[in-house]
Each structure stands twice: as structure tokens, then as C-alpha cells.
PyMOL CGO cylinders between C-alpha atoms (Angstrom):
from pymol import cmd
from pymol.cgo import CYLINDER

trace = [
    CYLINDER, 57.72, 73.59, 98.11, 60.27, 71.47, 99.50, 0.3, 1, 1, 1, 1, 1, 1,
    CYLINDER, 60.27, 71.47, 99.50, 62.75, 71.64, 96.40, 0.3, 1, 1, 1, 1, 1, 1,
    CYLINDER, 62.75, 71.64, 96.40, 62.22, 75.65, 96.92, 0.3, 1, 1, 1, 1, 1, 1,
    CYLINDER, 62.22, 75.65, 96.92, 63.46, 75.45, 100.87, 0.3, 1, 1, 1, 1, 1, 1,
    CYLINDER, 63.46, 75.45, 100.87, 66.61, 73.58, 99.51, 0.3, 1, 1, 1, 1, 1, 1,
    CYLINDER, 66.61, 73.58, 99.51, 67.77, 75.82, 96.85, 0.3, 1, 1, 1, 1, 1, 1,
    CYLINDER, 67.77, 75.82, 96.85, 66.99, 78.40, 99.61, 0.3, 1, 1, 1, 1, 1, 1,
    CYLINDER, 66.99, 78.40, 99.61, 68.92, 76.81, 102.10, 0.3, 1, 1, 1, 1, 1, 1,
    CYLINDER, 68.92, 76.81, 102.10, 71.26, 75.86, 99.14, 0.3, 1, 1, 1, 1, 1, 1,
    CYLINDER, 71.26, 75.86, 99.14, 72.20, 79.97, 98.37, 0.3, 1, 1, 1, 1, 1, 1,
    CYLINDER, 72.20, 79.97, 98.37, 72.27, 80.41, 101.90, 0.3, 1, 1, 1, 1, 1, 1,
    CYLINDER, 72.27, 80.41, 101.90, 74.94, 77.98, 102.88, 0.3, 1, 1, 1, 1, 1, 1,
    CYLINDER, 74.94, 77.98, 102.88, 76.66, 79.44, 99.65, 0.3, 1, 1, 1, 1, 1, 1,
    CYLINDER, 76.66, 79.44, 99.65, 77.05, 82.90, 101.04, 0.3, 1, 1, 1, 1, 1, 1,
    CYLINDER, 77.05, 82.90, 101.04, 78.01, 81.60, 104.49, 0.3, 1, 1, 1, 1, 1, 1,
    CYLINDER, 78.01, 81.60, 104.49, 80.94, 80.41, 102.85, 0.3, 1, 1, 1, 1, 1, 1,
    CYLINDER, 80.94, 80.41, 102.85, 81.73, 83.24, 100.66, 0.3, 1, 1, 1, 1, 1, 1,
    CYLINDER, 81.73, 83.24, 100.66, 81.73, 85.76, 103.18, 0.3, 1, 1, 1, 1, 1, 1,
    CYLINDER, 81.73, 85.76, 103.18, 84.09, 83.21, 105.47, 0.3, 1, 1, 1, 1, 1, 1,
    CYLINDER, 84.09, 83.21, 105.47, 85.99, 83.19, 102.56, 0.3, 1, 1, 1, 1, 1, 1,
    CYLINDER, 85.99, 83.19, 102.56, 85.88, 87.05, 102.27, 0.3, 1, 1, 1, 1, 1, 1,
    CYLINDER, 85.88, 87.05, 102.27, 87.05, 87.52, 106.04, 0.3, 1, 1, 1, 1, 1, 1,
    CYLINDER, 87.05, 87.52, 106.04, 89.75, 84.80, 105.69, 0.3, 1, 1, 1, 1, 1, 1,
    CYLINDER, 89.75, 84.80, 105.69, 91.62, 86.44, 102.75, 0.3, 1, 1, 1, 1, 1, 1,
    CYLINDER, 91.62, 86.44, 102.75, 91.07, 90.20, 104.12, 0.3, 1, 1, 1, 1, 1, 1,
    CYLINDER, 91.07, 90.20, 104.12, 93.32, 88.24, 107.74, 0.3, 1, 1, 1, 1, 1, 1,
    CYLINDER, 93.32, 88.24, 107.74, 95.65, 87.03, 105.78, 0.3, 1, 1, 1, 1, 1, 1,
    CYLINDER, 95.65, 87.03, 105.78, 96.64, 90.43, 104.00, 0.3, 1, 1, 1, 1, 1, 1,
    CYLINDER, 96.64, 90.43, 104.00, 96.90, 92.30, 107.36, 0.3, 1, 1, 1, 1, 1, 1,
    CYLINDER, 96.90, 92.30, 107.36, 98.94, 89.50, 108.49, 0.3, 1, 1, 1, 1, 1, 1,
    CYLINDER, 98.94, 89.50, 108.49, 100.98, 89.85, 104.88, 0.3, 1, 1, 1, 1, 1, 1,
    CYLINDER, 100.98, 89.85, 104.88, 101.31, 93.69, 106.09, 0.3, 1, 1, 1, 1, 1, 1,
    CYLINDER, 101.31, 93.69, 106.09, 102.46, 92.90, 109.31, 0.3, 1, 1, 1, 1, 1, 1,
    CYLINDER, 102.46, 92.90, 109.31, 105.00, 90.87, 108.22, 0.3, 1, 1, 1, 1, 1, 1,
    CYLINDER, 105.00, 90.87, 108.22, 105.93, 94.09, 106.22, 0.3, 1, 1, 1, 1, 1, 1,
    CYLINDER, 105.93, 94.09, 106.22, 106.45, 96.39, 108.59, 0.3, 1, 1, 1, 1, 1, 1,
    CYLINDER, 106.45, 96.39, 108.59, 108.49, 93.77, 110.67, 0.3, 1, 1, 1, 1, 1, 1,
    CYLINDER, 108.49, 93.77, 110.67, 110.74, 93.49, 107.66, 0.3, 1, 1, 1, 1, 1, 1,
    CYLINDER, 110.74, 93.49, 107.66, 110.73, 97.36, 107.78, 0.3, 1, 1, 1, 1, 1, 1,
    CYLINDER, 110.73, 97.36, 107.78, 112.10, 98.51, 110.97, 0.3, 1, 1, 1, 1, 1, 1,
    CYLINDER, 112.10, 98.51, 110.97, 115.23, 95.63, 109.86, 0.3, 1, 1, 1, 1, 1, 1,
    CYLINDER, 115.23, 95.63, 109.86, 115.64, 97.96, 107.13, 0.3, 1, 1, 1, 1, 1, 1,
    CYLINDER, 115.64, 97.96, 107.13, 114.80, 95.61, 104.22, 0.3, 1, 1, 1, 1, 1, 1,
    CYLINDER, 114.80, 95.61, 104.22, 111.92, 96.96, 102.62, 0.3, 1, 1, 1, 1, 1, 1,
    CYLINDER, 111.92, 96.96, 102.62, 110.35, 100.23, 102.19, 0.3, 1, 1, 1, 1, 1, 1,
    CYLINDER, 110.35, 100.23, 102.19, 107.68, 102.04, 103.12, 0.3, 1, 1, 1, 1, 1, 1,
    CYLINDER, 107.68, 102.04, 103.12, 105.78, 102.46, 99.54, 0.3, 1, 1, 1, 1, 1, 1,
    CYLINDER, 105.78, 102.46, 99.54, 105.91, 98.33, 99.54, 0.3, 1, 1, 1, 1, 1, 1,
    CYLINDER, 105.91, 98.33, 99.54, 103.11, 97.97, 102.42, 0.3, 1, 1, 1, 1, 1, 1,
    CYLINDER, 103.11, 97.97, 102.42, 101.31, 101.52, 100.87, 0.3, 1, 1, 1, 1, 1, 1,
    CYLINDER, 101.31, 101.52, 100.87, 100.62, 99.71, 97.96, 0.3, 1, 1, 1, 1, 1, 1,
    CYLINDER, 100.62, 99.71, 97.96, 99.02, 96.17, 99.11, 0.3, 1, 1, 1, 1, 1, 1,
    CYLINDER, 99.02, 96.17, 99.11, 96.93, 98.23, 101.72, 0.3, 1, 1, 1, 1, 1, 1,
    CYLINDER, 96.93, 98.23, 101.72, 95.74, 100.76, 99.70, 0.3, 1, 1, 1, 1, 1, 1,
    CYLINDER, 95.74, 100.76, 99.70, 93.81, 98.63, 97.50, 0.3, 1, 1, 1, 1, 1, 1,
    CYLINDER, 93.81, 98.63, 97.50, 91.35, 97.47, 100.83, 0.3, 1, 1, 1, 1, 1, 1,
    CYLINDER, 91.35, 97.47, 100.83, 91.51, 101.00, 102.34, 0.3, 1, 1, 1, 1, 1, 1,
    CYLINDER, 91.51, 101.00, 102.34, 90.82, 102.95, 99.11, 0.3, 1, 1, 1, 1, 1, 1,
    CYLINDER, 90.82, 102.95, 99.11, 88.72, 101.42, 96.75, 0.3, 1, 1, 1, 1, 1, 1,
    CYLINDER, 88.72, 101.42, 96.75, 86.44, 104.78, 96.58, 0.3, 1, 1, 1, 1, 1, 1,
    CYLINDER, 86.44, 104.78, 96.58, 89.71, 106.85, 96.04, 0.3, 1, 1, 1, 1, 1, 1,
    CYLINDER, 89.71, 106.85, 96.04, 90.92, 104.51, 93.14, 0.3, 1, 1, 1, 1, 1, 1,
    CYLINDER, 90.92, 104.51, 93.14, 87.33, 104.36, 91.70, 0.3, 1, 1, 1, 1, 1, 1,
    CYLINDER, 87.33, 104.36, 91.70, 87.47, 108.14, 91.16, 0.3, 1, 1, 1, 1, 1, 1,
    CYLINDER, 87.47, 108.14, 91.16, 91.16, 108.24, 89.82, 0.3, 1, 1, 1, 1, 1, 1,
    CYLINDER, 91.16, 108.24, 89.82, 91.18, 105.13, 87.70, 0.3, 1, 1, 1, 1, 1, 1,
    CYLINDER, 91.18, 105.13, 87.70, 94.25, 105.43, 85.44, 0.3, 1, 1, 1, 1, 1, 1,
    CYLINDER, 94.25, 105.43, 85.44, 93.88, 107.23, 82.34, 0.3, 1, 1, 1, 1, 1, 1,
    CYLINDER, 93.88, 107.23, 82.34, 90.75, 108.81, 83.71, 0.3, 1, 1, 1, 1, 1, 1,
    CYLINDER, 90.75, 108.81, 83.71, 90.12, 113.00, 83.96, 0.3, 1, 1, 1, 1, 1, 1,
    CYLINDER, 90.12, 113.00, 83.96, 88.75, 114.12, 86.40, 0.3, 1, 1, 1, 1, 1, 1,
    CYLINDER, 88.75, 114.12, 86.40, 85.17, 115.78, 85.65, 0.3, 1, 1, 1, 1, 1, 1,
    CYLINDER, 85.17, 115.78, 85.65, 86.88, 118.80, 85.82, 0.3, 1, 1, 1, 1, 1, 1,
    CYLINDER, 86.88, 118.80, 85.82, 87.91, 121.42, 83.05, 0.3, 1, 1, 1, 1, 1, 1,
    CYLINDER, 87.91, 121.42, 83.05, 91.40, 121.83, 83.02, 0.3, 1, 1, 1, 1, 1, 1,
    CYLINDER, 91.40, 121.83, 83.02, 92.50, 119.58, 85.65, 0.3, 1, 1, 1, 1, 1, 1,
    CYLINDER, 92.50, 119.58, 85.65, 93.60, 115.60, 85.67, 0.3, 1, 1, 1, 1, 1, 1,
    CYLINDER, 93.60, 115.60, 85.67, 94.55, 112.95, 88.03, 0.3, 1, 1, 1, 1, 1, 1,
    CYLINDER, 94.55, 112.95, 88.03, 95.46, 109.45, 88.03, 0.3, 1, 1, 1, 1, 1, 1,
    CYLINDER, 95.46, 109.45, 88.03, 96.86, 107.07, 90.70, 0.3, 1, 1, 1, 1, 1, 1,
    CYLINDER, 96.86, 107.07, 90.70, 100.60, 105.89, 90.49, 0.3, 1, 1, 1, 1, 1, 1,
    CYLINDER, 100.60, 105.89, 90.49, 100.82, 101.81, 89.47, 0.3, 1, 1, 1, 1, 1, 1,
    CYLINDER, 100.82, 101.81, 89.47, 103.25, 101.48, 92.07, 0.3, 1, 1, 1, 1, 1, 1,
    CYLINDER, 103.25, 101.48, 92.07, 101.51, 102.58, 94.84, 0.3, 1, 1, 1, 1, 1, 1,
    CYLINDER, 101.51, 102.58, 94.84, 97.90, 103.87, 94.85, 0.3, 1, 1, 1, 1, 1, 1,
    CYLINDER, 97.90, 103.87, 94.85, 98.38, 106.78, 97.62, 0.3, 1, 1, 1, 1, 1, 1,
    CYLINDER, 98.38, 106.78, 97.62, 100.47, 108.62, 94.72, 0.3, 1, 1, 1, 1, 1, 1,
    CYLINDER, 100.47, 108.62, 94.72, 98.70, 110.74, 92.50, 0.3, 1, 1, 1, 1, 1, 1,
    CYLINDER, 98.70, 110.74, 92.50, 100.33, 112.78, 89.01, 0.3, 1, 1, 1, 1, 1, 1,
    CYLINDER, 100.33, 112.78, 89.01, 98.58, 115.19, 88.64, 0.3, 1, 1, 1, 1, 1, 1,
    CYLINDER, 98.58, 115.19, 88.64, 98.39, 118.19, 85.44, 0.3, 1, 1, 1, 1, 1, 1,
    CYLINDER, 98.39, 118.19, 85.44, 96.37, 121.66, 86.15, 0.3, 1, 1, 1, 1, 1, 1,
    CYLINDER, 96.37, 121.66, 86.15, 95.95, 124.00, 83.07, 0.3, 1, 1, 1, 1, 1, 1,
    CYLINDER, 95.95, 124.00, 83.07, 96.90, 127.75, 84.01, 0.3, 1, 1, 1, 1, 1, 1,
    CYLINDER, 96.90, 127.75, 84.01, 93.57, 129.26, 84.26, 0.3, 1, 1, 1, 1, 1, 1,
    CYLINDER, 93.57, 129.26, 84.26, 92.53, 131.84, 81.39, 0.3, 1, 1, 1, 1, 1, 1,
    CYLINDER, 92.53, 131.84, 81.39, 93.07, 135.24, 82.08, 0.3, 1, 1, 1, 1, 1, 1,
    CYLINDER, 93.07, 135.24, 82.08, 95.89, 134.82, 84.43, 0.3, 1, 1, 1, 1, 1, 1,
    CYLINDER, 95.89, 134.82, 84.43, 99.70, 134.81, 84.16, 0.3, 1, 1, 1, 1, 1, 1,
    CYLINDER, 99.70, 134.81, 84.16, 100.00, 131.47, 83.75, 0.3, 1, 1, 1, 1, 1, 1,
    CYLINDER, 100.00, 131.47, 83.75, 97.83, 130.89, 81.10, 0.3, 1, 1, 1, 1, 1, 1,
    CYLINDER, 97.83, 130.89, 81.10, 98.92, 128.15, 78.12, 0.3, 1, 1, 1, 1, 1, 1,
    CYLINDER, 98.92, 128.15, 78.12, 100.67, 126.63, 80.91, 0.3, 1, 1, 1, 1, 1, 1,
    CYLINDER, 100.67, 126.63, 80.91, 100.56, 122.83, 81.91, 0.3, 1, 1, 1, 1, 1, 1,
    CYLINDER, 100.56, 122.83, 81.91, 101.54, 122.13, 85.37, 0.3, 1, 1, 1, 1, 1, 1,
    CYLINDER, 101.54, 122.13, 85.37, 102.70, 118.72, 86.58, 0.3, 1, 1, 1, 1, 1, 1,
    CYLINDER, 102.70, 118.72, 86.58, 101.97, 118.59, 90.62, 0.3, 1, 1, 1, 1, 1, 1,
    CYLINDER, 101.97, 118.59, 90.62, 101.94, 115.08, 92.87, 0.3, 1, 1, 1, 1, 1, 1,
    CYLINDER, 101.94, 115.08, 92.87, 99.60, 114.63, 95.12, 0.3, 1, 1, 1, 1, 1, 1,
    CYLINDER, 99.60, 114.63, 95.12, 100.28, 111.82, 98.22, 0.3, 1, 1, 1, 1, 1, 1,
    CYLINDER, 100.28, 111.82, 98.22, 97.61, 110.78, 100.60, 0.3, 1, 1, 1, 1, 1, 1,
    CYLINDER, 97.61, 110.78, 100.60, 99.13, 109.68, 104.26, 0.3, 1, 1, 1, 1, 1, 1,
    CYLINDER, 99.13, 109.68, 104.26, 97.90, 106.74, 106.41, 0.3, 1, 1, 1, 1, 1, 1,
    CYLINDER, 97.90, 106.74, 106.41, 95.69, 109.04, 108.17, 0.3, 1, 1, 1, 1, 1, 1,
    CYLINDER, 95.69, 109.04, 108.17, 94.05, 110.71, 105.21, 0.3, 1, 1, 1, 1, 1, 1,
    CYLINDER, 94.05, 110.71, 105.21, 90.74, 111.45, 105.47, 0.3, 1, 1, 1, 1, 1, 1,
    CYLINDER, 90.74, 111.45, 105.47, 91.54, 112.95, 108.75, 0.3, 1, 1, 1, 1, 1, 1,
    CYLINDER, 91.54, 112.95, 108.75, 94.85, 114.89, 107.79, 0.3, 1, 1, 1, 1, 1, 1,
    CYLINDER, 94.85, 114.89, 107.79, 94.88, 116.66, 104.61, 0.3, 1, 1, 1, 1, 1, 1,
    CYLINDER, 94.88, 116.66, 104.61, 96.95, 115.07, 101.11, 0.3, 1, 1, 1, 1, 1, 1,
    CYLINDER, 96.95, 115.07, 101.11, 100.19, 116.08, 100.25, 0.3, 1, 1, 1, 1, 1, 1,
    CYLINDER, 100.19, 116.08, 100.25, 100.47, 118.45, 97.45, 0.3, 1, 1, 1, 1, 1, 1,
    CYLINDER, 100.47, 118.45, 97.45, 103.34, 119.99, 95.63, 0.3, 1, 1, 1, 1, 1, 1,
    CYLINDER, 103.34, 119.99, 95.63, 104.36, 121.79, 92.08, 0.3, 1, 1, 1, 1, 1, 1,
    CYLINDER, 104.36, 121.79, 92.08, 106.86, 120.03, 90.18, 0.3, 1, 1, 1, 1, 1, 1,
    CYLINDER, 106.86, 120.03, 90.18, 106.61, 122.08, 87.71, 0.3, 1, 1, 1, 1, 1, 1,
    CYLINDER, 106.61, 122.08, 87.71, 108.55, 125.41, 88.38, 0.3, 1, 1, 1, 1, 1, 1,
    CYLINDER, 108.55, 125.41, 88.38, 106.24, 128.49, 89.45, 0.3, 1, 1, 1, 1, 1, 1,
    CYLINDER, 106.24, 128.49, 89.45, 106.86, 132.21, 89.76, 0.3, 1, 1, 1, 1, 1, 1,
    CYLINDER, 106.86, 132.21, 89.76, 104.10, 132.88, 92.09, 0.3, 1, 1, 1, 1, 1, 1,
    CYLINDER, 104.10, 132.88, 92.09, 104.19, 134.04, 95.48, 0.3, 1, 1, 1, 1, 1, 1,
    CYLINDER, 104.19, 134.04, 95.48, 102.16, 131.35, 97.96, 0.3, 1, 1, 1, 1, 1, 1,
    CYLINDER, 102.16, 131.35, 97.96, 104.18, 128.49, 95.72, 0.3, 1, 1, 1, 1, 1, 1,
    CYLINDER, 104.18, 128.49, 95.72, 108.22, 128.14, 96.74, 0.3, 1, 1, 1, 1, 1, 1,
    CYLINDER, 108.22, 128.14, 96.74, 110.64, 127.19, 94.93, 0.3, 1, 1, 1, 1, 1, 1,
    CYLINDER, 110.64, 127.19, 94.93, 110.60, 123.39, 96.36, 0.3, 1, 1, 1, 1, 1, 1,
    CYLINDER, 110.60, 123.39, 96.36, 106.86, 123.47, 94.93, 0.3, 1, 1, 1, 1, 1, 1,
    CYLINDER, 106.86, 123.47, 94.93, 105.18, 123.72, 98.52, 0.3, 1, 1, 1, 1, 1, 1,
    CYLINDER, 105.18, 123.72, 98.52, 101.41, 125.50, 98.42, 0.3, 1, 1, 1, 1, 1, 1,
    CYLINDER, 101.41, 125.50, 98.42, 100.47, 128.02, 100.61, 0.3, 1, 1, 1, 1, 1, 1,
    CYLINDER, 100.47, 128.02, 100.61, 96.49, 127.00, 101.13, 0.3, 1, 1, 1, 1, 1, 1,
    CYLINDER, 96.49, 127.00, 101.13, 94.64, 127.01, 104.28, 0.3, 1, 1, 1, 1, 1, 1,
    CYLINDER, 94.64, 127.01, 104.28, 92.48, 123.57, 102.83, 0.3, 1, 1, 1, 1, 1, 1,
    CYLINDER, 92.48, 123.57, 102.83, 96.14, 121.49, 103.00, 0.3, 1, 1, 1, 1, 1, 1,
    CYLINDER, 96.14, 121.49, 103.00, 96.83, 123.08, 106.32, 0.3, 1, 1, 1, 1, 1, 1,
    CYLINDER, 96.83, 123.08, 106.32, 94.35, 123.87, 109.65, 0.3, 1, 1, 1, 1, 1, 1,
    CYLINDER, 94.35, 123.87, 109.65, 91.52, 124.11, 107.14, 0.3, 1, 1, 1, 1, 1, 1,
    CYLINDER, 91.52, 124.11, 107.14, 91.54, 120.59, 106.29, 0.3, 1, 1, 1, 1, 1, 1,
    CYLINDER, 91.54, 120.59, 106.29, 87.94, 118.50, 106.56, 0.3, 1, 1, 1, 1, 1, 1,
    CYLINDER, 87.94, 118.50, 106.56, 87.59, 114.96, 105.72, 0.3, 1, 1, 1, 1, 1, 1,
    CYLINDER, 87.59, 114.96, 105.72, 84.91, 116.53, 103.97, 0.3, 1, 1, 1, 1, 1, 1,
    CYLINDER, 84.91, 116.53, 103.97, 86.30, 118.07, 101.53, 0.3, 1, 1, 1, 1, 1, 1,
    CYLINDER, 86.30, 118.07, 101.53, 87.18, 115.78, 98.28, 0.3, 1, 1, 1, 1, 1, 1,
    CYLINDER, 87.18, 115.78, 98.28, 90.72, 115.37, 96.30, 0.3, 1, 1, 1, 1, 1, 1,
    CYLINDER, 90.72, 115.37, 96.30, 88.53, 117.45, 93.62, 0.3, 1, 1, 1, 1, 1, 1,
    CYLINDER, 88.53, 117.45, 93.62, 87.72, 120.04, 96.00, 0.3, 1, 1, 1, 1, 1, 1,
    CYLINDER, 87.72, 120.04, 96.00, 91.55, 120.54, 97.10, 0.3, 1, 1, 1, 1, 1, 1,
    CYLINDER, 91.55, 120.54, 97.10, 93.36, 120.62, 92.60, 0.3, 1, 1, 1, 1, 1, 1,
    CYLINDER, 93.36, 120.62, 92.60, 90.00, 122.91, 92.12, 0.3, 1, 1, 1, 1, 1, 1,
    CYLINDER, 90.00, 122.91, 92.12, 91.30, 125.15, 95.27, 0.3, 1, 1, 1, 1, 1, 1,
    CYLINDER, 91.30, 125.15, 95.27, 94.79, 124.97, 93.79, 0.3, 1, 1, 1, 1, 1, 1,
    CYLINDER, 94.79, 124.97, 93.79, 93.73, 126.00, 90.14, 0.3, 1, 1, 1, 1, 1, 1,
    CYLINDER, 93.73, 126.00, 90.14, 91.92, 129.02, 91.42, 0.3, 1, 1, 1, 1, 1, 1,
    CYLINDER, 91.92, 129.02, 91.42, 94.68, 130.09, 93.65, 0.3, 1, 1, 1, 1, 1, 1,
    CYLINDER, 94.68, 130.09, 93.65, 96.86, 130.55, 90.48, 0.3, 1, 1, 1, 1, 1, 1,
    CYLINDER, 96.86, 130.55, 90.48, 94.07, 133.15, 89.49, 0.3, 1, 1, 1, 1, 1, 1,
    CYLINDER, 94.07, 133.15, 89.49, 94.29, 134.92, 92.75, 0.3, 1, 1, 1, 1, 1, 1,
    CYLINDER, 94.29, 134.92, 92.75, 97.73, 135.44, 93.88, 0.3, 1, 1, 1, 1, 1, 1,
    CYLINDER, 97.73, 135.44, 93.88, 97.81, 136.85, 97.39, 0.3, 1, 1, 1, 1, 1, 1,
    CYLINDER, 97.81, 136.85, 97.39, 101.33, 138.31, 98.36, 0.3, 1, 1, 1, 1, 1, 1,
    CYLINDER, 101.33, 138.31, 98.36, 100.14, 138.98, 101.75, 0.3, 1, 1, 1, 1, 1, 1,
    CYLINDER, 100.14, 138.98, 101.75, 100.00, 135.92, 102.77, 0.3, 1, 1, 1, 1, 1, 1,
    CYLINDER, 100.00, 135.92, 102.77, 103.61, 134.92, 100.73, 0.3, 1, 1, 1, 1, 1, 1,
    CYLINDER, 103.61, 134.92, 100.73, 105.33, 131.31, 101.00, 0.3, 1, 1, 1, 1, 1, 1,
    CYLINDER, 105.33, 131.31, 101.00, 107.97, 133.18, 98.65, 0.3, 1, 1, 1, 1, 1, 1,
    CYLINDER, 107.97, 133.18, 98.65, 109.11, 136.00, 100.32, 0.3, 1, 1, 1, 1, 1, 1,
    CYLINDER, 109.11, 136.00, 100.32, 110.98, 137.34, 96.99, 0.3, 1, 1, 1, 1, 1, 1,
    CYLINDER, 110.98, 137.34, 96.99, 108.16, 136.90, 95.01, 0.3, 1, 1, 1, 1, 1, 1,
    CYLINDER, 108.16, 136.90, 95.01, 105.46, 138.10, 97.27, 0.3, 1, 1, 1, 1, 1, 1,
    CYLINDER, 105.46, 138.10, 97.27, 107.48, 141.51, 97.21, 0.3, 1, 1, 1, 1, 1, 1,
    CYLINDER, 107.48, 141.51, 97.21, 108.33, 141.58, 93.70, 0.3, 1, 1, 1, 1, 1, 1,
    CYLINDER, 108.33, 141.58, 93.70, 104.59, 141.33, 93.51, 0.3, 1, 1, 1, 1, 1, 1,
    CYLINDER, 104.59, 141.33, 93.51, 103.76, 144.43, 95.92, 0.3, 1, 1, 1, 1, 1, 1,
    CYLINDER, 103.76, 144.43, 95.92, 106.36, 146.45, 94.56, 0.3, 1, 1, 1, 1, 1, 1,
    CYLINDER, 106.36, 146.45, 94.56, 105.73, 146.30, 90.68, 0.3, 1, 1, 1, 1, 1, 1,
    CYLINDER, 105.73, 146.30, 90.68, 102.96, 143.82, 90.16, 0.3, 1, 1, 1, 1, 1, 1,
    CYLINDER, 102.96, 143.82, 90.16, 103.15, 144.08, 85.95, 0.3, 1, 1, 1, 1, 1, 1,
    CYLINDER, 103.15, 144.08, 85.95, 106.81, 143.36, 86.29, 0.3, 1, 1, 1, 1, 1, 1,
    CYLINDER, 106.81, 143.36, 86.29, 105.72, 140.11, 88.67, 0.3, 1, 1, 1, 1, 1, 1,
    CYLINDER, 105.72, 140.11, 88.67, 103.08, 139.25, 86.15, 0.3, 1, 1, 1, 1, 1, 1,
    CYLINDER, 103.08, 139.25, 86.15, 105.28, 139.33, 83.15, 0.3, 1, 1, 1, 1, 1, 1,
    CYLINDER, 105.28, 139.33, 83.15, 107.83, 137.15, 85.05, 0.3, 1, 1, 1, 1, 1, 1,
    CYLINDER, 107.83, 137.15, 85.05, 105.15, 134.88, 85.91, 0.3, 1, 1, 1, 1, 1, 1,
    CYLINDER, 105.15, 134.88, 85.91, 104.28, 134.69, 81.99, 0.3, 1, 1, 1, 1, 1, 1,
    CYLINDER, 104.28, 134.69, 81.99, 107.66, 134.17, 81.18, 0.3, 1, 1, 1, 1, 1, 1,
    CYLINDER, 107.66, 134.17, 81.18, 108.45, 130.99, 83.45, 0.3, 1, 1, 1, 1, 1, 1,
    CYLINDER, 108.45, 130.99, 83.45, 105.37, 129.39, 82.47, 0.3, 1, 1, 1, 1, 1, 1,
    CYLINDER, 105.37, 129.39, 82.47, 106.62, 129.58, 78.65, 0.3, 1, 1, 1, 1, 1, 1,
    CYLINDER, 106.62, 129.58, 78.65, 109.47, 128.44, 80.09, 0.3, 1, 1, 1, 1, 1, 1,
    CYLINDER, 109.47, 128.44, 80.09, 108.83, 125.73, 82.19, 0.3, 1, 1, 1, 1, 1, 1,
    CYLINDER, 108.83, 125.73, 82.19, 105.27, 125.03, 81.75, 0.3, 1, 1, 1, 1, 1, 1,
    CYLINDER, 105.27, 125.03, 81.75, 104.96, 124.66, 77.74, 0.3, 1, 1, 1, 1, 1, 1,
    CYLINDER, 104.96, 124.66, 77.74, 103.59, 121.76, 76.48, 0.3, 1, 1, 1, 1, 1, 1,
    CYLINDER, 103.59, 121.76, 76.48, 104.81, 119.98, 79.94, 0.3, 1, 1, 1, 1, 1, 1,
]
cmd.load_cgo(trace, "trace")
């Protein structure tokens, strides 16, 4: 019985000290990254340098779900995490069957800000797109990224949103303007357009 209390007191002294441990290297990295952001506002570092040792301690469940290398459980879409800083994602979404931009493959990035989950990521097309609620810097036109936003709502959610939206085109609510009223005004002409940039721009990409 008395061996038995020591190895319990043993383990318990054990974990005491891990979890000191624990606390004592999670101060020292916010101390690390306030040291960065002093360095900072001097000019002599940038901002992606303190992204990436945070990110590690502020989004393990974000990395977990985007290891590199690693689809998403999703048909047609993929994202992994940059190695540079883990707030960057590259992402690919396959044109949707059916649509004008089937065949294609679309490179966007996705960036999640300091405040994500409460704002919404940062999406854009780098692949060009002749559609009317994409410009032609690549910005989307989706009420999820904008006052929709929930902290909810999952990274999945948001490239599944995007990847429907290039089923649907809606001119009437355009972030082209040119395209929204090629669209209105001879929609087969649009939609041949549209078939002809993404075997342009979005073959084998």
C-alpha cells in the first residue's frame, strides 16, 4: 500500500512539473512575439514573421484539418496550409460539371486574419475568371465572406459556397459590371466566353 501512495504521489509530482513546464514555454513565445512586433513598428521585420510562430498555438484545429498534402473530404476541392506561414492557404476548386467552367482547375488563396473566427477568411481567384460576382483582381462576391460571416461556419463550408457559386452565376448581384451585363444581355455568348477562359487559363492549372 505504501509503495502504491508513492508512485501515486510519484506521477503526481510528475505532471506538476510538466504542466509548469507547459505554461513556461507557452510565456516565453508570447514574449518571443512581443519582441516581434517591437521589431515591427522599427520596420525590421514583417508581419507574416510573428503570423507564423503564433499560428501554430492559436490554430492547431485549423492545421489539423489542412495538414499539407491533405484533400479536403470534399469532391473537387483541396487545401493545404502555406510552410511559411500557417494563416495562408493554396487552394484548387474543380469547375463544377455542367457549368461553364467545367475541366477547369482553379488556383484561389485563402488567408485567415488575427481575428478569424470572428471576421470571415480572405478569399480570392488567382486564377483568371469570366464570371460576373468574380473581378478581375479575383475578389468574390459572397454574402458568407462578407455580413454573412459566422464563426460557425467552417473553411469547408466557405470553398464549398465558392464551388457552387460558379454553378449559379447571379448577374444581379455583379462584382463585374461588364460581365454581369454581358451576361443579361446574351447569356450563351457569356457562357461560351466563360468556356473559353477556363480552357484558357484554367487547363491543367
Amino acid at each position: 500500500m505504501h509503495h502504491v501512495c508513492l508512485c501515486f504521489v510519484s506521477l503526481l509530482y510528475s505532471y506538476v512539473l510538466l504542466h509548469i513546464s507547459w505554461h513556461l514555454i507557452y510565456a516565453w513565445l508570447l514574449a518571443i512575439g512581443r519582441h516581434h512586433r517591437r521589431r515591427c513598428h522599427h520596420g525590421s521585420c514583417r508581419r507574416q514573421t510573428l503570423s507564423y510562430h503564433v499560428t501554430s498555438f492559436y490554430l492547431p484545429g485549423v492545421a489539423a484539418k489542412f495538414l499539407p498534402g491533405t484533400p479536403l473530404a470534399t469532391p473537387g476541392i483541396s487545401a493545404s496550409p502555406s510552410e511559411e506561414n500557417m494563416r495562408y492557404f493554396n487552394v484548387m476548386v474543380l469547375g463544377p460539371a455542367q457549368s461553364p467552367y467545367e475541366g477547369g482547375v482553379f488556383k484561389l488563396e485563402l488567408f485567415l486574419p488575427e481575428e478569424y473566427p470572428m471576421a470571415a477568411p480572405k478569399v480570392r481567384f488567382l486564377t483568371k475568371i469570366y464570371h460576373p460576382n468574380i473581378d478581375k483582381l479575383g475578389r468574390i462576391c459572397l454574402d458568407i465572406l462578407k455580413d454573412k460571416w459566422s464563426p460557425a461556419l467552417q473553411i469547408r463550408t466557405v470553398l464549398l459556397s465558392i464551388q457552387a457559386l460558379l454553378s449559379a452565376p447571379n448577374p444581379d448581384d455583379p462584382l463585374s459590371e461588364n460581365v454581369a451585363k454581358h451576361w443579361k444581355s446574351n447569356e450563351a455568348e457569356a457562357v461560351e466566353t466563360a468556356k473559353e477562359w477556363t480552357r484558357m487559363y484554367a487547363s491543367g492549372a
